[in-house]
N, C-alpha and C positions, 0 to 999 in steps of 0.2 A: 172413340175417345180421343180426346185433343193428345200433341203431345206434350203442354202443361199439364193434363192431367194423368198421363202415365208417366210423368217424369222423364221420359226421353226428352233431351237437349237437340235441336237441331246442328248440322254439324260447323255452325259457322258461332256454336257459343262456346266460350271457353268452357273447360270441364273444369269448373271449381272446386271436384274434390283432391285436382292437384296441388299440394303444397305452391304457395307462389312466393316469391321474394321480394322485398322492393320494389324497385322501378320497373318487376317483370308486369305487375298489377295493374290493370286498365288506367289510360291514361286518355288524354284528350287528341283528337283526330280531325282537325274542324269539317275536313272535307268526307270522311267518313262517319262521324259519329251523324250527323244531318240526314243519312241515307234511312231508307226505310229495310226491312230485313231481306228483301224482295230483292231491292236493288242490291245489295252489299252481296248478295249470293251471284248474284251476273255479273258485278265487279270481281268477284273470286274465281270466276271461270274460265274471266277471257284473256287469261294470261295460265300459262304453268307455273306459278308462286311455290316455290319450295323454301317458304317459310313464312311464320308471318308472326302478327302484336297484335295487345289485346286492345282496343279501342275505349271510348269513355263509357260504353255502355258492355264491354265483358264482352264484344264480343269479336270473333276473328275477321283480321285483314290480311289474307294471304291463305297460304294452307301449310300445314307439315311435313316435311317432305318423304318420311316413312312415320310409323309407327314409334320406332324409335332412333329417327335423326331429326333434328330440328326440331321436337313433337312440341316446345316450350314456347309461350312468346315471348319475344327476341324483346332485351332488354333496352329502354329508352330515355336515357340516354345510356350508354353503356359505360361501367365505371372507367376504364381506359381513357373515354372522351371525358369524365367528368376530371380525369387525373390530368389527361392532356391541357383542360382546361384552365385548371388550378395552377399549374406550374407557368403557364404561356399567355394567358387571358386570349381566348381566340376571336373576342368582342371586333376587336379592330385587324384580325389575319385575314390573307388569302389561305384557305386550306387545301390538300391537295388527294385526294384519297384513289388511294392505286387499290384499283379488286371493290368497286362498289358492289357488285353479288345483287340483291335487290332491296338497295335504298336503306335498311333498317339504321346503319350506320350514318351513309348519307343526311339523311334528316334530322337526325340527330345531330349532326358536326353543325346542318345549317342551319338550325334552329339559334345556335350560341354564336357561330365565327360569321366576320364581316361578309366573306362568299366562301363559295366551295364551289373547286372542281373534283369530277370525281370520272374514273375510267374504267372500263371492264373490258376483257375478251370476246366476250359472249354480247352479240346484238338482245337478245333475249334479256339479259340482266341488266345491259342501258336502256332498254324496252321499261322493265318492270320500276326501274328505280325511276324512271321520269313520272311513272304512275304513284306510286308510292309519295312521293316529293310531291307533289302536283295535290294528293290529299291532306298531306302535312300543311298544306298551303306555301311552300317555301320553293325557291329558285334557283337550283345550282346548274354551273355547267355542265354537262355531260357528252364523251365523245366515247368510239370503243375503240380501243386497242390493246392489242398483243405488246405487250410491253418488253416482249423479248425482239421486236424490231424495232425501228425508227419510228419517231414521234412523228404522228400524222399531220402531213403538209398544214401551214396555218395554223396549228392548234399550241399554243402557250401550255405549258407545265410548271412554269415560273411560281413561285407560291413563297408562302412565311410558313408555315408549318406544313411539313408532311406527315399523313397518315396512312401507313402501310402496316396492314393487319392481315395475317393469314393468307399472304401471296406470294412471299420471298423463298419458301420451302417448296412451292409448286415446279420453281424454275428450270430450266435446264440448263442458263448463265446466270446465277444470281450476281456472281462479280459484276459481267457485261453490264446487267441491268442497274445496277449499282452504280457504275458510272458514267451513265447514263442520267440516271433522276437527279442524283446529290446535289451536283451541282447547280440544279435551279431551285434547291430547299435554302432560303435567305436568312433563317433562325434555328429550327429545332423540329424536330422529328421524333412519332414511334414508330417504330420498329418492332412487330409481333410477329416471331415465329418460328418453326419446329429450329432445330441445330442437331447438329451428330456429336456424341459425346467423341474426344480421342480416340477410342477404342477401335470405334465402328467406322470412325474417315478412314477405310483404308487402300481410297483410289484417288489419284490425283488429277489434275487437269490444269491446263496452262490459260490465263487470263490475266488482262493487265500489264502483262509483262512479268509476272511472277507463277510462279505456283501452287494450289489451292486442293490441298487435300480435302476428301465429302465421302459421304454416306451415298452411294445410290438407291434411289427410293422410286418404287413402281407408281404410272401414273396411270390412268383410264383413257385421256385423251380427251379431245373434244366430245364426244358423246356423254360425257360423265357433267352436272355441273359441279360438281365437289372435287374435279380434277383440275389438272395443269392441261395444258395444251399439246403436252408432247407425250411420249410414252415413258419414260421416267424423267425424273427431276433429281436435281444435286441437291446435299444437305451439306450446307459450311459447318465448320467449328467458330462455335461462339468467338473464340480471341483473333479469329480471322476475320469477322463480322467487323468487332469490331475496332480493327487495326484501320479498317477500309474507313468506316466512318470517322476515325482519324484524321486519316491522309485527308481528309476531305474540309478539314477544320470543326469539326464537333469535338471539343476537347473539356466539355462536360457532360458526362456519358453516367448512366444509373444503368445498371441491366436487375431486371426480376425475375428469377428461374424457376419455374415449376414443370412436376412429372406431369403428363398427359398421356391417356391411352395411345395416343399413336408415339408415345416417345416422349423425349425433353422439349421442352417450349423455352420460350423468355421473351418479354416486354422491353425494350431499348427505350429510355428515354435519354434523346440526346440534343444538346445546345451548342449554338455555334460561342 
């Protein structure tokens, strides 16, 4: 029996009995949706993808990274970047995206803004996102690095908007790195990510020239892709955040705080 005729889905179609939302819904892919099923499964192989979207025929480009992490696909454009967008117009920006992970984001920033750079840690995730990109049909920069060192010889950071989602909590100098990027951001910036309420900052550490009470938070390490690169990482307090984006001339600052499983989050959107 086929398996359109038993009803089994091969494992590269979405499972439609999942509730879907929005923009999670199959969307258009030019360099994917073209493929035949054959090929879209050797495209899925030759990369470790731990995550992926649902293309314009329903079906998957990437894989899930468990059962249940990433099991959804990754929203396109994501409401962040549609918010990013609305407030900045990124039509005419350089964008700058620190932690592109594999491209979902990416593509979506350079589908809307004039170009995009985007960086990761992990050669594996500048690997994937060039592939991802590369399907989307669009063209961003991509270099890797460890953003808790120096900016790699040659390579510009300089941008109109930055986009830093889900990488500033991984750190183990969020300050350092902080003053580091700010200054080549020439308009407005978001900022997404965990924070330590009061309670829980209750170790300090010297950066900047001041000092910076944090949460200490276990990391996996380079083994892990859903880690930092070190074995733990610092959580700032939010009014620490953002005093630093301050000091740095962003003196129109929105913060949007929600609980998450691992803790407190917030979305920074800030303008020079």
């Amino acid at each position: 029996m086929s398996e359109v005729d038993s009803g089994v889905k091969p494992p590269f179609i979405v499972d439609d009995s999942v509730p879907l939302h929005g923009h999670e819904r199959p969307h258009e892919i030019p360099g994917v949706d073209i493929l035949t099923d054959t090929e879209l499964e050797e495209l899925n192989r030759l990369l470790p993808w731990k995550a992926f979207v649902a293309d314009g025929r329903g079906r998957r480009f990437g894989h899930a990274a468990s059962a249940t992490k990433r099991n959804k696909p990754g929203v396109v454009p994501d409401p962040r970047i549609r918010e990013l967008d609305r407030r900045f117009g990124l039509s005419d920006k350089v964008v700058f995206e620190i932690g592109c992970f594999e491209g979902i984001h990416t593509a979506a920033l350079a589908r809307v803004a004039r170009h995009v750079i985007a960086c990761d840690s992990r050669i594996s995730n500048v690997a994937k996102t060039a592939v991802r990109c590369a399907m989307y049909q669009v063209c961003p920069t991509l270099f890797t690095w460890d953003v808790e060192k120096e900016v790699p010889k040659g390579q510009s950071i300089d941008c109109d908007v930055l986009h830093h989602v889900g990488v500033l909590y991984h750190l183990l100098d969020p300050i350092a790195h902080l003053e580091t990027v700010l200054p080549h951001v020439g308009k407005a910036l978001l900022l997404d990510t965990h924070y330590a309420p009061e309670a829980e900052a209750t170790e300090v550490y010297s950066a900047a020239g001041r000092e910076f009470a944090f949460r200490a938070y276990r990391e996996k390490g380079l083994s892990d892709p859903f880690s930092g690169m070190y074995s733990f990482a610092r959580w700032l307090r939010l009014p620490d955040m953002m005093d630093v984006l301050r000091s740095h001339g962003f003196t129109k600052l929105e913060a949007r705080e929600r609980q998450e499983r691992n803790g407190l989050r917030v979305s920074i959107y800030a303008e020079r």
